[in-house]
TIDREN-435197 format. One record per residue: residue in one letter; x, y, z of N, C-alpha, C in turn. Coordinates in steps of 0.1 Angstrom, whole numbers, plus 5000, padded with zeros to 4 digits. Atoms other than C-alpha are relative to their C-alpha. Layout:
AXYZXYZXYZ ...
***
This chain:
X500349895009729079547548499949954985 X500450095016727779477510500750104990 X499349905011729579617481498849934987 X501150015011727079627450500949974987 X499750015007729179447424499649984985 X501150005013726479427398500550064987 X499549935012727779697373501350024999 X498049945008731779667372500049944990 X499750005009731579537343499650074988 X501349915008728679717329500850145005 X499549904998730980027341501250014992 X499149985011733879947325500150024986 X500949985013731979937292499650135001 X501049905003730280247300500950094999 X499149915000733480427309501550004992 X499549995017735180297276499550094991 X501249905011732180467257500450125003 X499849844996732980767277501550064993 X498549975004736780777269499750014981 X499850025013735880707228499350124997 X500949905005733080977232500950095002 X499349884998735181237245501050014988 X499549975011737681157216499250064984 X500349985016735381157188499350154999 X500349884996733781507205501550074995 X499249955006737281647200500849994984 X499249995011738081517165499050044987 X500949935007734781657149499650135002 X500049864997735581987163499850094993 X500249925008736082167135498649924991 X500850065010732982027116498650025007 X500750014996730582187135499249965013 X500750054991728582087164499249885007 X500650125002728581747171499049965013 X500450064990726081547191500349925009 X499350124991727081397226499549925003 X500950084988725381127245500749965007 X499349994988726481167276499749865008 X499450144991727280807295499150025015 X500649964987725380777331501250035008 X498749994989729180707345500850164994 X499249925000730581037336499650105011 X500449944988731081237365500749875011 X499850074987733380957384501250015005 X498849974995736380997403500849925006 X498550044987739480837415500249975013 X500249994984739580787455501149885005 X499050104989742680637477499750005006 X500050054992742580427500501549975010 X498950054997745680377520500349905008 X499850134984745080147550499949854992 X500050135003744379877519500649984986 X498950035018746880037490499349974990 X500849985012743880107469499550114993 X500449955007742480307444498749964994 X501150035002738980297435499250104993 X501349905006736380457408498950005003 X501349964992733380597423499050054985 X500949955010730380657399499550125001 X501249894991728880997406498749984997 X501150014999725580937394499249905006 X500950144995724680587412501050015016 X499050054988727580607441500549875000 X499650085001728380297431501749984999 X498050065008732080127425500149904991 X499550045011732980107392501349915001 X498150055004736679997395500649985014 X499050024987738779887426501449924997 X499150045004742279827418501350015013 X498849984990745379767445500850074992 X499049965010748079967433501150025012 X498849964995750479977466500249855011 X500350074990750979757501499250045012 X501349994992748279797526501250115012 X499149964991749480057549500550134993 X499849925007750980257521499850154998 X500649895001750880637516499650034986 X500550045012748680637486498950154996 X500849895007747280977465499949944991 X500049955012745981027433499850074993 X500449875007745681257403499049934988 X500650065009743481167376499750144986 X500049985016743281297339499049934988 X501450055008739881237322499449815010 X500550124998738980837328501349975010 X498550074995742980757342500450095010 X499549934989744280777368501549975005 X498050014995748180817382500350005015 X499450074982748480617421501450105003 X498449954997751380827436500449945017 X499250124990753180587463501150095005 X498949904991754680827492501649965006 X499450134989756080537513501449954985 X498950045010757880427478500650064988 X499649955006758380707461499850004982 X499950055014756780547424498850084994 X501349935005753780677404499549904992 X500450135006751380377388499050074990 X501349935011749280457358498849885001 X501250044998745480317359499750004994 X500549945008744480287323498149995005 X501449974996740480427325499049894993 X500850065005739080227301500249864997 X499750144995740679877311500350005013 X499650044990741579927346501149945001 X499050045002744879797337501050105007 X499249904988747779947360501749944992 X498450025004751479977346500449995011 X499250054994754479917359500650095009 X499449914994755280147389501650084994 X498749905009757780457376500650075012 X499449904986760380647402500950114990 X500149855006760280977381501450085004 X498949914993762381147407500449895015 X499550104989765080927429499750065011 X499949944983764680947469498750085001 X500949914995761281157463499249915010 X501050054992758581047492499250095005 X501249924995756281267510499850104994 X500449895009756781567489499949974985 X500250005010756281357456498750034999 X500949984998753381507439500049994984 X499850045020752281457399498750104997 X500849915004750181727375499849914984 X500250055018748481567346499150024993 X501549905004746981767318500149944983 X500550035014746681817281501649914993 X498450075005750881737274500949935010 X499350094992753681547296498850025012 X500650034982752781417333501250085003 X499349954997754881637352500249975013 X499950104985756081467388500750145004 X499649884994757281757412500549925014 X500050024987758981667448500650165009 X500449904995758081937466500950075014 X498649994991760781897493501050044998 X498949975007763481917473500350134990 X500249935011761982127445500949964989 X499150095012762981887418498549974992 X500950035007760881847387500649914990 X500050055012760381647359499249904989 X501450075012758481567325499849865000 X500050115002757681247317498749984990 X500550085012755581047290498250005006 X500649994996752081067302499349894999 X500550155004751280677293501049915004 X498750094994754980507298500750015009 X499149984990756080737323501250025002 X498849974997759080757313500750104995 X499249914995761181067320500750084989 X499849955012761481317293500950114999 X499349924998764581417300501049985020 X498950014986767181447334499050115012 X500449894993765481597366500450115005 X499949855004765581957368500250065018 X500049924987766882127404499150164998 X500949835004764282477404500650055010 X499349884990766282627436499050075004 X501549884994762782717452500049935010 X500350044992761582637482498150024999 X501650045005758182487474499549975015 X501050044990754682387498499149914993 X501850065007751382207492499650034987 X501349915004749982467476500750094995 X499649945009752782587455500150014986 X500650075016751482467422499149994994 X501250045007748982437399500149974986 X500149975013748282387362498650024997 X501249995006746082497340500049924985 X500650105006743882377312500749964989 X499450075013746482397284501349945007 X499550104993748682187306501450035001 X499049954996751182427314499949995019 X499850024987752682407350500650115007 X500049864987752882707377500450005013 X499550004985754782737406500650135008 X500049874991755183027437501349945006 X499050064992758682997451499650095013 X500449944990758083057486501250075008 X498649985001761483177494499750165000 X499849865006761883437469498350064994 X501249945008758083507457500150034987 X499550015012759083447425498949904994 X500850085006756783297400500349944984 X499750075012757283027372499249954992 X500850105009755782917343500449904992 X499350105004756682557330499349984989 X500550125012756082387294501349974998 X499050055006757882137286501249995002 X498149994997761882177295500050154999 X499449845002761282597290499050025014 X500549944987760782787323499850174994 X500349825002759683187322499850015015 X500349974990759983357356499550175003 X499949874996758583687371500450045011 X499349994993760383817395499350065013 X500449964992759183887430498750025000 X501750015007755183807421499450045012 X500949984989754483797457501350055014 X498849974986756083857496500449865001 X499750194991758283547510499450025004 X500050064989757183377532498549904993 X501050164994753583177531499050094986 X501149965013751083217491500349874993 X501150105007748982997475499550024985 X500349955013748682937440498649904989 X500950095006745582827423499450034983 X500949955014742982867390498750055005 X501249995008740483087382499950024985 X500449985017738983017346501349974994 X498250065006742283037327500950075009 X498449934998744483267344500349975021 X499750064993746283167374499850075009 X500349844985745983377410500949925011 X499049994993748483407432499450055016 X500849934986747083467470501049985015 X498949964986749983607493499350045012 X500150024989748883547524501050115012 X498749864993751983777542499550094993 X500049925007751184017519498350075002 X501149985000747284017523499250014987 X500549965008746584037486499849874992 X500750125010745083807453500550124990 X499749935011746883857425499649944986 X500350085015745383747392501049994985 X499049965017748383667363499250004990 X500750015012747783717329501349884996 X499450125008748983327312501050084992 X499449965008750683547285501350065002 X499049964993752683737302500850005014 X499150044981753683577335500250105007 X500249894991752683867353498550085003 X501449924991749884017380499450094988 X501049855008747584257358498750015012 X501149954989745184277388499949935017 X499749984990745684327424498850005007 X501549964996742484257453500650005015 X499849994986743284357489499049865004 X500850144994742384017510499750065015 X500449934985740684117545500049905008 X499950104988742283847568501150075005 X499149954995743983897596501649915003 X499050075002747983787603499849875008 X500250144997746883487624499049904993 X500950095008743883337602501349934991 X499650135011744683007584498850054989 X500649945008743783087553499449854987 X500550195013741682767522500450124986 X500749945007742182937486500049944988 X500450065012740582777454499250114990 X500749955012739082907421499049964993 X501450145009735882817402501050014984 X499550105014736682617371499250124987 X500249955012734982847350499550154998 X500449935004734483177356501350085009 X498449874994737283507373498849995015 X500550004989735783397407501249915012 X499350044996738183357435499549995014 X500750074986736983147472501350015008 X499349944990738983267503499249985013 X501050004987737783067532501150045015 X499449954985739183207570499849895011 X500250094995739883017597498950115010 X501549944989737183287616498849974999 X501350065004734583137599499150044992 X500549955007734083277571500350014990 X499650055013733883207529499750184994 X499449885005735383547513499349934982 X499950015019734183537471500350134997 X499549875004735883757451500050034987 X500450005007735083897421501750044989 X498549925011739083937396499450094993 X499949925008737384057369499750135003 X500249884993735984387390500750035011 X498949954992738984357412499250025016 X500149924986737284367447499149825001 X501050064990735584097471498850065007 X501149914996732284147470498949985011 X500450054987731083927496500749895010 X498950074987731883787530498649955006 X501050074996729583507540500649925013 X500150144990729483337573499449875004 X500350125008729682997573500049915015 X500050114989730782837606500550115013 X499649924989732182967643501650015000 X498449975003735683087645500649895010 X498950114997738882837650499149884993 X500450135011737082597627501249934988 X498949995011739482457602499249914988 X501050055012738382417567501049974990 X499450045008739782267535499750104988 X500249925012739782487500498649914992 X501250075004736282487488500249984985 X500050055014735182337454498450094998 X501749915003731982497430499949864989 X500750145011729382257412498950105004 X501850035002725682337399500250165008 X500049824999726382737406500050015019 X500050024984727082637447501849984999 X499450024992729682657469500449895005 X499750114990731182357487500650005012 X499349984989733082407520500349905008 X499550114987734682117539500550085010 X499249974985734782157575500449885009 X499450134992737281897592499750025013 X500249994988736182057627498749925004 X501250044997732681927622499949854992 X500150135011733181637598498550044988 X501349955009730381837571500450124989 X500149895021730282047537498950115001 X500549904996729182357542499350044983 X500049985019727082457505498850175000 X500349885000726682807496499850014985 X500749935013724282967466500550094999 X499649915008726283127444499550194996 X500849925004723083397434499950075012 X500949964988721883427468501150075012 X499050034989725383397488499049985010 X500850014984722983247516500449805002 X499750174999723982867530498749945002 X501150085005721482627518500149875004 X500150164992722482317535501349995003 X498450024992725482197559500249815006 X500450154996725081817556501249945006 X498850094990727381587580500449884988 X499450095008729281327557501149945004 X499050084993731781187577500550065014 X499449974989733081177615500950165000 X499149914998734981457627501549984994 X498950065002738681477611500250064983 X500249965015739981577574499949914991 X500250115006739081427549500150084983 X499849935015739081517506498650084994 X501249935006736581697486500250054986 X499749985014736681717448498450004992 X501049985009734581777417500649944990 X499650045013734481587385499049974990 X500950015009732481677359498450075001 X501849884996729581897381499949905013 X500450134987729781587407501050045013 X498949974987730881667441500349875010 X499050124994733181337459500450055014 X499249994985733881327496500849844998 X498950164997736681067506501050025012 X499350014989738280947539500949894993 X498850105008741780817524500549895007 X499450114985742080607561499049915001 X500850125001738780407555499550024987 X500450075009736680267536498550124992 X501149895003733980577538500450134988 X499949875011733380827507498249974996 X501149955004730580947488499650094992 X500649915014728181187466499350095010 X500149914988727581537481498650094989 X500849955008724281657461500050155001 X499849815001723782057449498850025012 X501249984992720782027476500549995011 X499450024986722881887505499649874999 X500650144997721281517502501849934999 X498550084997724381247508499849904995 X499950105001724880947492501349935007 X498950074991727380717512500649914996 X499450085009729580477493501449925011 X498850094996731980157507501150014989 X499250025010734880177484501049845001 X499050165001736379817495499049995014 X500550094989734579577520501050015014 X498949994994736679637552500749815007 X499950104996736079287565501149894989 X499250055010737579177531500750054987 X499549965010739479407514500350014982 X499850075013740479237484499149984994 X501550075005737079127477499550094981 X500749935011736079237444501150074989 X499049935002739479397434500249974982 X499650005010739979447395500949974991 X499150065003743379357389500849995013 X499550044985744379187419501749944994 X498850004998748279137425500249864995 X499650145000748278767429498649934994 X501750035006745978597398500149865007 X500050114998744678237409500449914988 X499850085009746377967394498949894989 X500850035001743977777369499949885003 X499750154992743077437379500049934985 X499550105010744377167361498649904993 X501250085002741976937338499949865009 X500050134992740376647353500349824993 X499550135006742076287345499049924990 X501350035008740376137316499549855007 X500950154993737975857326500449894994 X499850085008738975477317498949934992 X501450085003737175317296499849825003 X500650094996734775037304500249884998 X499850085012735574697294498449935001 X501550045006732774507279499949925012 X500250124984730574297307500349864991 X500250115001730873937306499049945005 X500950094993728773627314500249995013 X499950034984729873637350500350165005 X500149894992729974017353499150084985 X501249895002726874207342500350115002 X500449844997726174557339499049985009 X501449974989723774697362499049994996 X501550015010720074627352500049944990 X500050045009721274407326499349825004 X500850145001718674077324500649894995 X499250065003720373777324499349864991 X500750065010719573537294499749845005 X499850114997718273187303500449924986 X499750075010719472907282499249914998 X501150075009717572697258499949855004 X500250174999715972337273499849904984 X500550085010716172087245499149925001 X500350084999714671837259498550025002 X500749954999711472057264499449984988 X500349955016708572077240500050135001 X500149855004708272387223498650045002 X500949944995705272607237499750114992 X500349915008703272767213500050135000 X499849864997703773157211498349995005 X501249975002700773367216499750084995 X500549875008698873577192500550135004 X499149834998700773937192498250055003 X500949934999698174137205500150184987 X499849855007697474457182500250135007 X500149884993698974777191498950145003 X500649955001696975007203500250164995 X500149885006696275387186500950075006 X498749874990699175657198498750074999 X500349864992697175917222500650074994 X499649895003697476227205500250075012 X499449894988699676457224499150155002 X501049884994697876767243501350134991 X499549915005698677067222500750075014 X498849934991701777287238499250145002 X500649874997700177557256501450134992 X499049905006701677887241501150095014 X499649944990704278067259500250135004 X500349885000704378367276501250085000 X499249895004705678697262501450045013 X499449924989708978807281500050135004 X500549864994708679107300501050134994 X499949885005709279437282501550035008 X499049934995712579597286500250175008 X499449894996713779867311499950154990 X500049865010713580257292501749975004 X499049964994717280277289500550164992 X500149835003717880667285501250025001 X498749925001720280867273500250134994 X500349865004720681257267501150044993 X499049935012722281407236499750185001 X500249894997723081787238501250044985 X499749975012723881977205501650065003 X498449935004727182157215500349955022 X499250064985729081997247500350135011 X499349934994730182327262499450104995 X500249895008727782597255500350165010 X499849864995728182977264498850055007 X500849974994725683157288499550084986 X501249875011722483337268500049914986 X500250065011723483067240499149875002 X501350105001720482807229500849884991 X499250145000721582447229498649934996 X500850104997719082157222500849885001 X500450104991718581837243499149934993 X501050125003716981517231500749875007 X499750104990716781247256499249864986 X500450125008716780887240499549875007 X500550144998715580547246500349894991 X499350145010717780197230498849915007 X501050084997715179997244498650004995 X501649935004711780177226499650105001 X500449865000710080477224499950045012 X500249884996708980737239499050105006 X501249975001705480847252500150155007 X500249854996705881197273501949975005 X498649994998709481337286499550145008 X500249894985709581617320501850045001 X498149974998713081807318499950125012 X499649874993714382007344501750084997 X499049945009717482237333500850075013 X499149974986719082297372500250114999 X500849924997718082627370498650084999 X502050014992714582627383499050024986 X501250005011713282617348500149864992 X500350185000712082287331499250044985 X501050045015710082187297499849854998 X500350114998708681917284499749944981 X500150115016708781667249501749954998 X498250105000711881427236500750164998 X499249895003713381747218499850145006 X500249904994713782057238501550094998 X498649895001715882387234499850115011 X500149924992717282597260501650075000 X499349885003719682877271499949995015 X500049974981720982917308500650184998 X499749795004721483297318501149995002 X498550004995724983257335500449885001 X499250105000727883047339500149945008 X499650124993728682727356499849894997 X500550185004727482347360498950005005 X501550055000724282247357499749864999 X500250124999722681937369498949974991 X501550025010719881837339499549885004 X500650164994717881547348498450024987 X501350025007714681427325499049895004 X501150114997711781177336499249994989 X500750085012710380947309499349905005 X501150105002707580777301499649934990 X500450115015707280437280499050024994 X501250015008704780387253499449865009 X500950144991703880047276500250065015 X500649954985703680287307501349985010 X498950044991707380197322500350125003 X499949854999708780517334501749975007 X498949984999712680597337500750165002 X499749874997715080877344501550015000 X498849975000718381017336500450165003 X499049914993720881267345501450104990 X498349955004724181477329499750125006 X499549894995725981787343500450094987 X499749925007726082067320500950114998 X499249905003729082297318500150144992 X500149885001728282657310501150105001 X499649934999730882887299499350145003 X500549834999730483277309500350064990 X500149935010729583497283501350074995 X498649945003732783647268499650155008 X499949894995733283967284501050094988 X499749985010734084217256501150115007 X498749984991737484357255500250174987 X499649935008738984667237500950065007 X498649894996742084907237500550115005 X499149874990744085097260501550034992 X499249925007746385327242500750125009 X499249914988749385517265501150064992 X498649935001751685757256500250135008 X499849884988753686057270500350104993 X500549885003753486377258501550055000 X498949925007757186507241501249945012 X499050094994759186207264500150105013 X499949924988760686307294500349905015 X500450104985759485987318499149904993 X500850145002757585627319498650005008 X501250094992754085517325500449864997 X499950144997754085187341499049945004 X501450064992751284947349499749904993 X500150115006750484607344500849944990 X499250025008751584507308500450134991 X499749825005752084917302501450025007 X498849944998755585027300501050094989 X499849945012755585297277501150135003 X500449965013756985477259500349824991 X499850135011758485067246498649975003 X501150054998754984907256498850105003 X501149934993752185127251498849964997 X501250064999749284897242499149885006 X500250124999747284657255497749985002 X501550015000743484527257499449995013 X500849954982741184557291498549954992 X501350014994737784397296499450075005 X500849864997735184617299499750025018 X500049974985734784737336501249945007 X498550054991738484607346500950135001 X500049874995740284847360501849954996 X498249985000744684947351500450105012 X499449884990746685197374501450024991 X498550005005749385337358500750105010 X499249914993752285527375501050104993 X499349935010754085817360501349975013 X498350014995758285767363500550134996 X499349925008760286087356501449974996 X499250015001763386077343500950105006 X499049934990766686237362499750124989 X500049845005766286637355498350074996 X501649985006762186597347499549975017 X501150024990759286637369498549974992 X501450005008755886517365499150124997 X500849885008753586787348498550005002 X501250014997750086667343499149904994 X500850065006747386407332498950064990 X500749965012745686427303498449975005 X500950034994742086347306499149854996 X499650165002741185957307499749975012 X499950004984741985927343498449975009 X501350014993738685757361500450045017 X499849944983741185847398501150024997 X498949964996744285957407500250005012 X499249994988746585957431501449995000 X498450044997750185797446500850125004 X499349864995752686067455500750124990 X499449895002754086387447500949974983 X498950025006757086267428499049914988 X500450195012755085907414498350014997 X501650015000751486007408499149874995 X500850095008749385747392498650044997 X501749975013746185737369499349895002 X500650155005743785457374498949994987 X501049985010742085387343499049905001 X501050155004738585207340499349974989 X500250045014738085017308498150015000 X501550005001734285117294500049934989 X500350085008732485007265500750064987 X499749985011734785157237501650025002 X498750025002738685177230500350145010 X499649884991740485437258501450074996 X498549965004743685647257499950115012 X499549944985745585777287501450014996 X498550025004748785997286500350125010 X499749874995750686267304501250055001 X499449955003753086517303501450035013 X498649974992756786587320500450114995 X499049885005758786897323500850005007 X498450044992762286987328499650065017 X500349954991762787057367500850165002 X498449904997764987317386500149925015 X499450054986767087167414500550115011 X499949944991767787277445501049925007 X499250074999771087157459500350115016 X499449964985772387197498500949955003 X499150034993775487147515499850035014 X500250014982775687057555501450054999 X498449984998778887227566499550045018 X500050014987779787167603501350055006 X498549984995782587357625499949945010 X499950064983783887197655499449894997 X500650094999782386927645498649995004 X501749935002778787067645499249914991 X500950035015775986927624498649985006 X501650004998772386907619499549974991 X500550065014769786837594499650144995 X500849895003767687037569499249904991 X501250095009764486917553499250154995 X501249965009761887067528499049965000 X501350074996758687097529498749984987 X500150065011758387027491501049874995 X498750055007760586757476500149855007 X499750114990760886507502501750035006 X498650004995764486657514500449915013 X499850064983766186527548501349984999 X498050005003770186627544500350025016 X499350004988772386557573501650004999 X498549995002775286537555500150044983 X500049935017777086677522499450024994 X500949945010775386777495498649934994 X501050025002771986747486498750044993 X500949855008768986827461499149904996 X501250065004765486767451500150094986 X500549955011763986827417498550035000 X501650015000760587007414499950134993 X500449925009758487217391500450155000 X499649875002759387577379499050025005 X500949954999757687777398499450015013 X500550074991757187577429500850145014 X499349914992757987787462500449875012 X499650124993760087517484500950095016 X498949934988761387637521500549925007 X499350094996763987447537500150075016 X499449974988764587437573501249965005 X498450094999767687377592500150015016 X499850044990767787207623501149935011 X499350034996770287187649499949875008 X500350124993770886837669500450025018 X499549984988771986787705500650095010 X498349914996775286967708499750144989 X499649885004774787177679498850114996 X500649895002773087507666499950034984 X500449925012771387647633500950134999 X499449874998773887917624499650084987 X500249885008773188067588499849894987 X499750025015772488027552501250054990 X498749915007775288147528499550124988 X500649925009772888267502498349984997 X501450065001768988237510499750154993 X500449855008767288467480499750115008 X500549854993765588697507500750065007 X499249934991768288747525500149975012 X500350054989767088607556501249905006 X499350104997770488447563500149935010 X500350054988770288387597499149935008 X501150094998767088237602500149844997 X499750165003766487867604499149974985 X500850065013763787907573500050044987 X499249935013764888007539498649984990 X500650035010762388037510500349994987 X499450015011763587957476498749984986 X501049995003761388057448499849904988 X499950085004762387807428499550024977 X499649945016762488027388500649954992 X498550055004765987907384500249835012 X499450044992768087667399500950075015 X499749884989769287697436501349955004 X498950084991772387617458500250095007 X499849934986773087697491500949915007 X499150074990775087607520499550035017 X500849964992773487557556501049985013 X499150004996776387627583499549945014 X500150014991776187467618501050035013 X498749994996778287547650499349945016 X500350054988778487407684499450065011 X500549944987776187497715501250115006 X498749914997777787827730499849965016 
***
């Protein structure tokens, strides 16, 4: 098998550039709109290996391997998390966590965060500390997000955590579902905030959409979307699985859209901000088992480990657009980073690039025949070899030992005459040398392209320009496509996508000497703000509480609502009050007798919802039993149901309430003591309910 080590070094350069660009993008923030040029290597991901205790950066736009670094012993139970270019090895088997800097490949000094953790150690790393979690124990704790070291004593939370009890979001706060108590926490830093009973025990899943976290009780059937601010539900979505489905549930990265795949074989999208799941797409055959899908380039992703393939579903269309095979049967990972979708089998050597079309690129992350081969900062460096002995020197030849080729002089006959020389002949003319032919030009360089985009992160409906460049030479034509199905064409071009997500941009160039090139970035598209205004609650001369969401007036009676998002409030009375009536506001009503509720739906201008309480009149009953007699009496206002001592509902003046009184087994309805009409002896009394009432409802034993 060949590993293409051509550009690790030309990567690690590229994905320095990346780490400096992303800084200097955030420190010219306030200063306007700076220009990016996006790197070819952004878009690359992290990927363990365990069977060889590696970690490896995958390029997304070439599938290539950037970086392969050992970070454990072969064999190893080896994750990772990664945080922009770096990445944090978490070592099951040894309980440590290794940092990977991104733009040296340099690996510190394994850290053991939390003593004794192993299979439930797990690490979250965002904008502030690394936060290590063992998920067994439910033991946290901060730490340094570069030294790793431990910002502070670890923390017992008294939860009983899972998998998929966690998340953070983007300001690098940390979120956990005790599964236990359904209790929900929000971490910064050493301060916890809890809300109390968020969900049912037993089995919920806590993920991201956009900013605010969602909570998906599984026992319970429902998706609850918190609001970050207030560590509490503001919106409730019935989930339509049944008690035996295995349930996937993930969030898109950038918009109030929540993915709910079933093990029946079917991908649930749900829309938070309109509170309802608006479709139910079929995706595979039931008893399939699938992993929590990911979104890229306005698609779908769906790992299915029953088939070994990625199921990819159009966002626009909900219709599946391709189901490509990418690895054997069995599970395997499936991530996004940067608009780039990453498969990876963490037991070999196989991963890859999962295109928004379905095409597959296939990627070796380590040679299997020779693991080590190529390895970045390998464990054990080679020793350097020592210099070589200096050479002695020569000693001079003698007359009995010559050099090689050296002509040996004869010596001079005296006795000889001397033999006249002979005329030196005249040298002849130096041949002028043949002029140096010229040499030829070396061959034109490569277009190397690179795309600048005026605002890094723009908003849907907002107009961005794009100018693709060339460090090698100009520029002769340029062909852009904008990964939704519209395209233009010259260096500088301005556009505007309609809605939110990631966008794949690609441009094809043509040199001024006719060479022709082509680059690539993912575009990140926030959703248009959705415009928000005020909900204003009060109650009409006290009496009782509306409650709902962050409504708990008369103390809390304001808050803001997104247009088409929907509140419910519930009227509470207070002891001696009944509910009265709603004001008008109210897009539905309902809930019961006693607890009515209002649902309000936020339109396009500020709302106000209130309603009124008045005193009641009570109605009070005593059971009296001779011989040991008894029975019940219920109403068929109130909710009554007395079987014993005294008893009373409160309800509106005015109301006409008739109680009955029913004997049990053994005994007999015998009388009222004082029913207004007089009807004492009957089992049905009407009470007209003007005043206040009291009565007494006598029972006696079978004659």
């Amino acid at each position: 098998m060949h590993l293409n080590r051509s550009r690790i070094g030309t990567s690690a350069a590229a994905l320095a550039s990346v780490g400096a660009l992303a800084a200097a993008v955030l420190v010219g923030a306030g200063h306007g709109n700076p220009a990016r040029e996006i790197n070819l290597l952004s878009g690359a991901a992290w990927l363990p290996s365990s069977q060889v205790g590696q970690v490896t950066l995958l390029d997304g736009s070439s599938a290539e391997v950037a970086a392969q670094v050992k970070v454990a012993d072969p064999g190893a139970a080896v994750d990772v998390v990664q945080q922009g270019a770096t990445a944090y090895a978490i070592n099951h088997t040894t309980g440590t966590i290794t940092r990977v800097d991104g733009a040296t490949f340099e690996q510190g000094k394994p850290a053991t965060p939390i003593p004794d953790a192993h299979a439930g150690l797990t690490a979250f790393a965002g904008k502030g500390p690394l936060y290590a979690l063992d998920t067994q124990r439910g033991v946290l704790v901060a730490a340094d997000a570069r030294t790793l070291a431990n910002q502070g004593e670890p923390q017992s939370l008294a939860a009983r955590l899972t998998a998929g009890s966690a998340t953070m979001d983007d300001a690098g706060h940390l979120w956990l579902i005790d599964q236990a108590t359904g209790d929900l926490t929000r971490v910064v830093g050493n301060q916890q905030t809890t809300h109390r009973a968020t969900a049912k025990p037993g089995n919920s899943v806590l993920t991201m959409a956009g900013d605010n976290p969602v909570v998906v009780d599984i026992t319970d059937r429902k998706a609850l979307r918190v609001s970050p601010d207030a560590v509490a539900p503001d919106t409730v979505i019935d989930l339509d699985v049944a008690p035996d489905d295995k349930v996937q549930a993930s969030g898109s990265p950038h918009g109030q859209r929540l993915y709910v795949v079933s093990s029946r074989g079917v991908l649930m999208i749900c829309d938070l901000a309109a509170a309802k799941c608006g479709a139910t797409i079929p995706i595979a055959a039931p008893a399939t088992t699938f992993g929590p899908a990911v979104e890229a380039g306005n698609r779908v992703f769906v790992p299915d480990y029953t088939g070994g393939r990625v199921w990819i579903v159009d966002l626009a269309t909900h219709v599946v657009v391709a189901k490509p095979q990418v690895l054997p049967p069995g599970q395997f990972q499936l991530l996004t980073r940067d608009g780039v979708v990453f498969f990876n089998d963490p037991n070999t050597e196989k991963a890859g690039v999962v295109r928004i079309d379905g095409g597959v690129r296939n990627a070796a992350k380590y040679d299997p025949a020779d693991p080590n081969k190529g390895l970045n900062a390998p464990q054990d460096k080679p020793t350097a070899p020592s210099a070589p002995p200096s050479q002695p020197q020569t000693p001079p030849p003698s007359s009995q030992d010559q050099p090689p080729n050296t002509q040996t002089t004869q010596p001079t006959v005296t006795d000889q005459p001397t033999v006249p020389t002979e005329p030196t002949v005249p040298t002849q003319p130096t041949v002028p040398t043949q002029p140096t032919q010229p040499t030829q030009p070396p061959p034109k360089p490569k277009p190397k392209l690179g795309i600048k985009i005026s605002k890094a992160n723009p908003v849907a409906e907002e107009t961005v320009t794009l100018q693709v460049t060339n460090s090698t030479g100009g520029i002769a034509s340029a062909d852009w496509n904008f990964g939704d199905s519209k395209g233009d064409s010259g260096t500088t071009v301005p556009h505007a996508w309609a809605g939110g997500g990631t966008y794949q941009v690609s441009v094809k160039v043509t040199a001024p000497d006719g060479q022709k090139g082509s680059t690539s970035l993912s575009v990140t598209v926030q959703p248009k703000p959705i415009p928000k205004h005020k909900l204003t609650v009060f109650v009409e001369g006290g009496g009782g509480h509306l409650v709902g969401g962050p409504i708990n007036c008369p103390s809390a009676c304001e808050t803001d609502m997104a247009e088409g998002s929907s509140l419910t409030l519930t009227a509470n009375p207070d002891p001696g009050k009944v509910f009265n009536f709603w004001n008008p506001g109210c897009s539905s009503t309902g809930g019961t007798e006693t607890n009515p509720t209002c649902t309000v739906r936020m339109g396009t201008a500020d709302q106000v919802a209130s309603a009124a309480f008045t005193d009641g009149k009570t109605l009070s009953v005593t059971i009296k039993g001779n011989l040991g007699a008894g029975g019940t009496v219920t109403s068929d206002v109130g909710g009554m149901n007395c079987s014993s001592g005294t008893c009373s509902i409160t309800v509106s003046p005015g109301t006409h309430v008739t109680l009955t009184g029913q004997g049990n087994a053994t005994s007999d309805f015998s009388f009222w003591s004082s029913c207004p009409d007089g009807a004492n002896f009957k089992k049905f009394c009407e009470y007209p309910m003007d005043t206040d009432y009291s009565d007494t409802a006598t029972f006696n034993p079978k004659s």
